[in-house]
VEXVEXMAR-765145 format. One record per residue (C-alpha): x, y, z. Coordinates in pm, whole numbers. Each point is the difference from the previous one (the first is absolute). Layout:
N
KOLMI       X       Y       Z
KOLMI       X       Y       Z
...
//
This chain:
338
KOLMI       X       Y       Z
KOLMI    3481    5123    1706
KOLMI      46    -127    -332
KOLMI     192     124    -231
KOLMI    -156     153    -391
KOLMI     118    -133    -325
KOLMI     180     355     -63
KOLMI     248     -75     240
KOLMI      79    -335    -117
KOLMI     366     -85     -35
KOLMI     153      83    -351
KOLMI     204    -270    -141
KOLMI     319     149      48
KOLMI     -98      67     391
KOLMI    -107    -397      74
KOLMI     337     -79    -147
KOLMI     157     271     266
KOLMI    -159    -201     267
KOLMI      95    -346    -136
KOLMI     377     100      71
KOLMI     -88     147     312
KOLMI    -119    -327     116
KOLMI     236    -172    -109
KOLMI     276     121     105
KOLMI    -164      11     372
KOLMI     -67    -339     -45
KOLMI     378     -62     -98
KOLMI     128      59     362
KOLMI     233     221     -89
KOLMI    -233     281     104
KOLMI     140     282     269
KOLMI    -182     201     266
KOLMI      38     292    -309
KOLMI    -141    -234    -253
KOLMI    -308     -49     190
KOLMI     -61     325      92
KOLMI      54     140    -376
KOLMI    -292    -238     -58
KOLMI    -253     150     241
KOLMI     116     364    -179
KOLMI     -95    -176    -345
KOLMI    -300    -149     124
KOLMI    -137     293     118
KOLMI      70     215    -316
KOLMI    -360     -82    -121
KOLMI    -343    -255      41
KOLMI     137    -137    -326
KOLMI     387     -66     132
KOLMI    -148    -186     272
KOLMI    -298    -183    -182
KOLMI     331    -124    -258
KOLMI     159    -122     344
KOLMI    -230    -131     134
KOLMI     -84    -216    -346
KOLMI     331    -131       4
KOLMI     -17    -106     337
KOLMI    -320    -195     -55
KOLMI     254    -166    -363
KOLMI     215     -73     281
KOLMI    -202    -277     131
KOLMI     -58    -109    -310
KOLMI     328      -2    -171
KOLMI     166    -122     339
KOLMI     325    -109    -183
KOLMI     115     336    -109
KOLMI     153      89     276
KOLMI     261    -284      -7
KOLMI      59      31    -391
KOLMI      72     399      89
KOLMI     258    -118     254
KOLMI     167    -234    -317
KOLMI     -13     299    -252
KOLMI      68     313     218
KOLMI     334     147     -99
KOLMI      60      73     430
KOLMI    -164    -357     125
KOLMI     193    -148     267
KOLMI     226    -351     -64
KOLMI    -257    -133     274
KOLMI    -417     125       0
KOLMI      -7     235     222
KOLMI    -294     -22     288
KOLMI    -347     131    -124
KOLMI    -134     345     157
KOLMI    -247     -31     316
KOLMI    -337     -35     -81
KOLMI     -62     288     188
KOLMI     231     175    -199
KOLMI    -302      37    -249
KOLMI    -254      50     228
KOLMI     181     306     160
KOLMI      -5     155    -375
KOLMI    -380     -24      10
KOLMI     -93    -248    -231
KOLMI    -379    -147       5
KOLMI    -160    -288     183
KOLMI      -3    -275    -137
KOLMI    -374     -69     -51
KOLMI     -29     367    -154
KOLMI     312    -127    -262
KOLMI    -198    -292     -83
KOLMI    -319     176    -116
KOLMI     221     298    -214
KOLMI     145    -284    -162
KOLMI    -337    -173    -135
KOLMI     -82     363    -136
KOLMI     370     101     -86
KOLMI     189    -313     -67
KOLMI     392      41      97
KOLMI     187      18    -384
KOLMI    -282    -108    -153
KOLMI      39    -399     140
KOLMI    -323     -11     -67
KOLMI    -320     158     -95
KOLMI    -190     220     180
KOLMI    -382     -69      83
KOLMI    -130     206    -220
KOLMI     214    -153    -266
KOLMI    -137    -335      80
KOLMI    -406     127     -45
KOLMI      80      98    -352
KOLMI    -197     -77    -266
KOLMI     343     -94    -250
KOLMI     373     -33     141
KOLMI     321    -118     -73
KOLMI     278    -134     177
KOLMI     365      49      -1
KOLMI     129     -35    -346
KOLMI    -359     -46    -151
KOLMI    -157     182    -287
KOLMI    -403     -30     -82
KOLMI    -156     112    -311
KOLMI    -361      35      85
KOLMI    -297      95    -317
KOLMI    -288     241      97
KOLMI    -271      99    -169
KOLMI      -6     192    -344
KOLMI     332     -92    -103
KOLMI     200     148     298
KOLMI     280    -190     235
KOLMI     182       9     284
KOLMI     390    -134      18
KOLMI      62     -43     380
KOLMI     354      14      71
KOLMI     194    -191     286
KOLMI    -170      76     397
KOLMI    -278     121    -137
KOLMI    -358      25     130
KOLMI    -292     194    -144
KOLMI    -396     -34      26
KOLMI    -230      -8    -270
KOLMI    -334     101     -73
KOLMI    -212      47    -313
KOLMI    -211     305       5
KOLMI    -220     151    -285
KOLMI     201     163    -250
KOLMI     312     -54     188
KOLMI     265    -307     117
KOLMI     115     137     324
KOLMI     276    -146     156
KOLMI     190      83     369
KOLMI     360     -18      41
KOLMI     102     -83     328
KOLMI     338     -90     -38
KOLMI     283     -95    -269
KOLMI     -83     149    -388
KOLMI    -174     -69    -294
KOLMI     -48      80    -383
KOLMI    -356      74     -64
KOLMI    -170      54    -366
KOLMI      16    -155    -332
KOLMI    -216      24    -290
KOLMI    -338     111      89
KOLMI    -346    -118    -191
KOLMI    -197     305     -95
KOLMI    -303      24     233
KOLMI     235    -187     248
KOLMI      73      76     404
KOLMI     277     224      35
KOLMI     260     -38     272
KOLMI     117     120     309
KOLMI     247     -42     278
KOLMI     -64     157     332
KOLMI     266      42     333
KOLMI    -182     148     249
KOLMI    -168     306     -80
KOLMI     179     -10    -338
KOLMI    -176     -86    -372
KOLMI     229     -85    -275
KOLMI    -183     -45    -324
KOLMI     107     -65    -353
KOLMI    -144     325    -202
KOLMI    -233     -14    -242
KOLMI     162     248    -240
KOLMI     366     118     -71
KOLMI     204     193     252
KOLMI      43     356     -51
KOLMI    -139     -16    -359
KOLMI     285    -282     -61
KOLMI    -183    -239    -288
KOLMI     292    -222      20
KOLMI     -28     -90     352
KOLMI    -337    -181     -84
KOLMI     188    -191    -301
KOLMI      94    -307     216
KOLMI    -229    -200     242
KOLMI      13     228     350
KOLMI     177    -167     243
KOLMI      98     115     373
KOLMI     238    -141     260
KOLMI     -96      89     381
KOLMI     259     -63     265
KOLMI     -46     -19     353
KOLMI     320      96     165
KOLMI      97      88     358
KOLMI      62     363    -107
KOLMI    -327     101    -177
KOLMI    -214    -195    -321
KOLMI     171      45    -322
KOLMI    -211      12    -341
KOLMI     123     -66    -343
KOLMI    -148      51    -346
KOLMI     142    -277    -187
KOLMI    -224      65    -318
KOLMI    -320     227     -84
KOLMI     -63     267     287
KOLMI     -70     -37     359
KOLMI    -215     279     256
KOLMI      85     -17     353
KOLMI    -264     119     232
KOLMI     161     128     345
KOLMI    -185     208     243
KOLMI     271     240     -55
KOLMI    -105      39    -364
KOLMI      20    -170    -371
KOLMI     367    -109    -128
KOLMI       9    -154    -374
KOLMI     277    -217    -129
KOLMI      91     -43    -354
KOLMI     198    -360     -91
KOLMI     343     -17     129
KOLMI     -80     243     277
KOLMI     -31    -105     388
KOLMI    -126     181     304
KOLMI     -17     -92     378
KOLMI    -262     118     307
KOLMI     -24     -39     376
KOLMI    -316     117     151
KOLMI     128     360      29
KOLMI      30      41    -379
KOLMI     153     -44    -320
KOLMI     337      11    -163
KOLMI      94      96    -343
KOLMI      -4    -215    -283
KOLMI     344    -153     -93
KOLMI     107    -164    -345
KOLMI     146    -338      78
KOLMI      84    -338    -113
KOLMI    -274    -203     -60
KOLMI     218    -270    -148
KOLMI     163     -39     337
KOLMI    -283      47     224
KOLMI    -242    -244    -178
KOLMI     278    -289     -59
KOLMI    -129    -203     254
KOLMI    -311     -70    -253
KOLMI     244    -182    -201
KOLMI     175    -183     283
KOLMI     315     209      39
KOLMI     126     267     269
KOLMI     215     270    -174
KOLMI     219     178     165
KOLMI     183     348    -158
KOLMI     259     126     214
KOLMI    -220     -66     297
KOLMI     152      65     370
KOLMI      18    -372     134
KOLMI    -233     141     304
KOLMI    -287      98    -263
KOLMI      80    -364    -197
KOLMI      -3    -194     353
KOLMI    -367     188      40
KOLMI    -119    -108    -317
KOLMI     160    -348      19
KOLMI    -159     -47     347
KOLMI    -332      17    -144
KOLMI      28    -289    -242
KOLMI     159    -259     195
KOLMI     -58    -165     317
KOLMI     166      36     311
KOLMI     249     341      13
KOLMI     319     116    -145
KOLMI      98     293     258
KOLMI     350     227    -128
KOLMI     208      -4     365
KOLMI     254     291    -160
KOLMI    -105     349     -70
KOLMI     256      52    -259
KOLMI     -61    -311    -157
KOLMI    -382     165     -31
KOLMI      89     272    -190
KOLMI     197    -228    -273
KOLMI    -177     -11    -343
KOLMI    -163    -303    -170
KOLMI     -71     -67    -365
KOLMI    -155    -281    -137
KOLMI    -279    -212    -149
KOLMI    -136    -303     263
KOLMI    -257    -259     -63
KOLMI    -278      -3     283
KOLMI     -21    -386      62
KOLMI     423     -18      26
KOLMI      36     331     218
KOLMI     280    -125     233
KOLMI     228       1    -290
KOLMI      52     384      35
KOLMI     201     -72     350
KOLMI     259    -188    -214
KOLMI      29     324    -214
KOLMI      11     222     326
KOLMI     286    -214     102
KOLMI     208      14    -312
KOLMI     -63     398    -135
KOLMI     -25     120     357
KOLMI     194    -197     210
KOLMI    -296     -54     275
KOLMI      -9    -304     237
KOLMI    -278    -195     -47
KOLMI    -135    -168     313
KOLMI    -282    -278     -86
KOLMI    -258     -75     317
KOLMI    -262    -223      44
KOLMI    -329     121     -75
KOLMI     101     210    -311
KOLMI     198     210     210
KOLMI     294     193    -176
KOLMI     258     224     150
KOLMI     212     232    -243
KOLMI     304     142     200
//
């Protein structure tokens, strides 16, 4: 039975199960190792969906395994003998043919798009940024892994996000469309008037940033006033404020900072005393290949710092000097942080 999109795997679980494979995969797993991972697998749909994801990376990523027996801190002088394939069999995992068709519709670490990405009307690739104009003054800025359709309707530019995020508004020509982003059963719209009686918030050109994230869709008034339309009911969002929604409902608004979360408009990642996990996630979106943290307490170590886009990698040579991580470069773009 397939699994819904609410129990999809939150960031901070797939990375769980990317250390659970790999240290199975590092032969140095016991009898107690394996059976701690059945326990963990079975915790949830989502703890085993995350598994079962990094199983199919696995196959993809095949020379993790023998750069995790070079960085562990307990590898063996000698590689140690690989588990029985039945090893993973007895913990359940699926067929092969069944792994093969969840990966075309939920690609393993996001090696590649999904399907549905590929049908869109716009996208982006890893790294890539799009500016594309509408009608009536109005624009889109697609950020990195992003895919949207389009379509013009009377009296309104309506646009799907299907994965990734974008900034949608600008200055719109009187009489012109106005403009909305939809997820699902979701409407985001840049308001007409002021929010909450707020003049000012109608000074600037509206402008809204939509994010499509594994834990819910996060919307941001970057200028002007934005309405979000959720079956659960009508949320509005002055400038500077931020909200997220799953299809269950809506959470409050938040004040944030823009400055940070729109830097990638410019070309630069910023980083504020950001947990290297949340900084790997973010990173992991604009390059290609992976960068995967191997050391929990490592994870939890802050990062600050300003990083141009197009010369991302640099940031590993910082990890290695103000944190002290080893840096292990793979073919394919793959990076291991231990």
């Amino acid at each position: 039975m397939p699994r819904s999109a609410s129990e999809s795997p939150s960031p901070r679980l797939q990375r769980e199960a990317d250390r659970w494979l790999l240290k199975i995969k590092s032969g140095q797993a016991t009898a107690r190792d394996v059976a701690a991972l059945r326990h963990w697998r079975s915790l949830s749909p989502a703890h085993a969906l995350a598994f079962d994801r990094a199983r199919q990376a696995w196959d993809a990523l095949g020379a993790v395994g023998e750069a995790w027996r070079v960085m562990g801190p307990t590898a063996a002088a000698t590689p140690a003998p690989r588990p029985a394939r039945r090893l993973f069999l007895g913990a359940g995992l699926a067929l092969a043919g069944t792994a093969a068709a969840a990966a075309a519709v939920y690609p393993p670490l996001g090696l590649w798009p999904s399907l549905q990405e590929l049908r869109a009307d716009l996208r982006t690739g890893p790294g890539e940024r799009r500016r594309v104009e509408l009608a009536g003054g109005s624009c889109l800025e697609l950020n990195t892994r992003t895919a949207a359709g389009h379509q013009a309707a009377p009296g309104e530019e309506r646009v799907t996000l299907i994965a990734g995020e974008l900034i949608a508004g600008g200055p719109r020509l009187p009489g012109g469309p106005a403009i909305g982003v939809r997820t699902g059963e979701v409407r985001v719209m840049l308001a007409r008037g002021a929010a909450d009686g707020d003049a000012d918030a109608v000074a600037e050109a509206p402008q809204m940033q939509v994010r499509l994230a594994e834990d819910g869709v996060y919307v941001t008034c970057l200028a002007g006033a934005v309405e979000l339309h959720h079956p659960a009911g009508l949320a509005r969002l002055r400038p500077r404020e931020r909200l997220r929604f799953t299809p269950q409902g809506l959470g409050d608004a938040q004040v944030v900072d823009i400055e940070r979360l729109s830097a990638w408009r410019h070309g630069v990642l910023m980083f504020r005393d950001t947990p290297l996990a949340e900084a790997v996630d973010e990173i992991n979106r604009y390059r290609a290949g992976r960068v995967v943290v191997m050391n929990e307490a490592l994870a939890r170590r802050r990062l600050s710092g300003t990083f141009r886009i197009e010369r991302l990698d640099e940031v590993f040579d910082q990890l290695q000097a103000a944190l002290g991580a080893r840096v292990r470069r793979m073919p394919g773009g793959l990076v291991l942080l231990g």
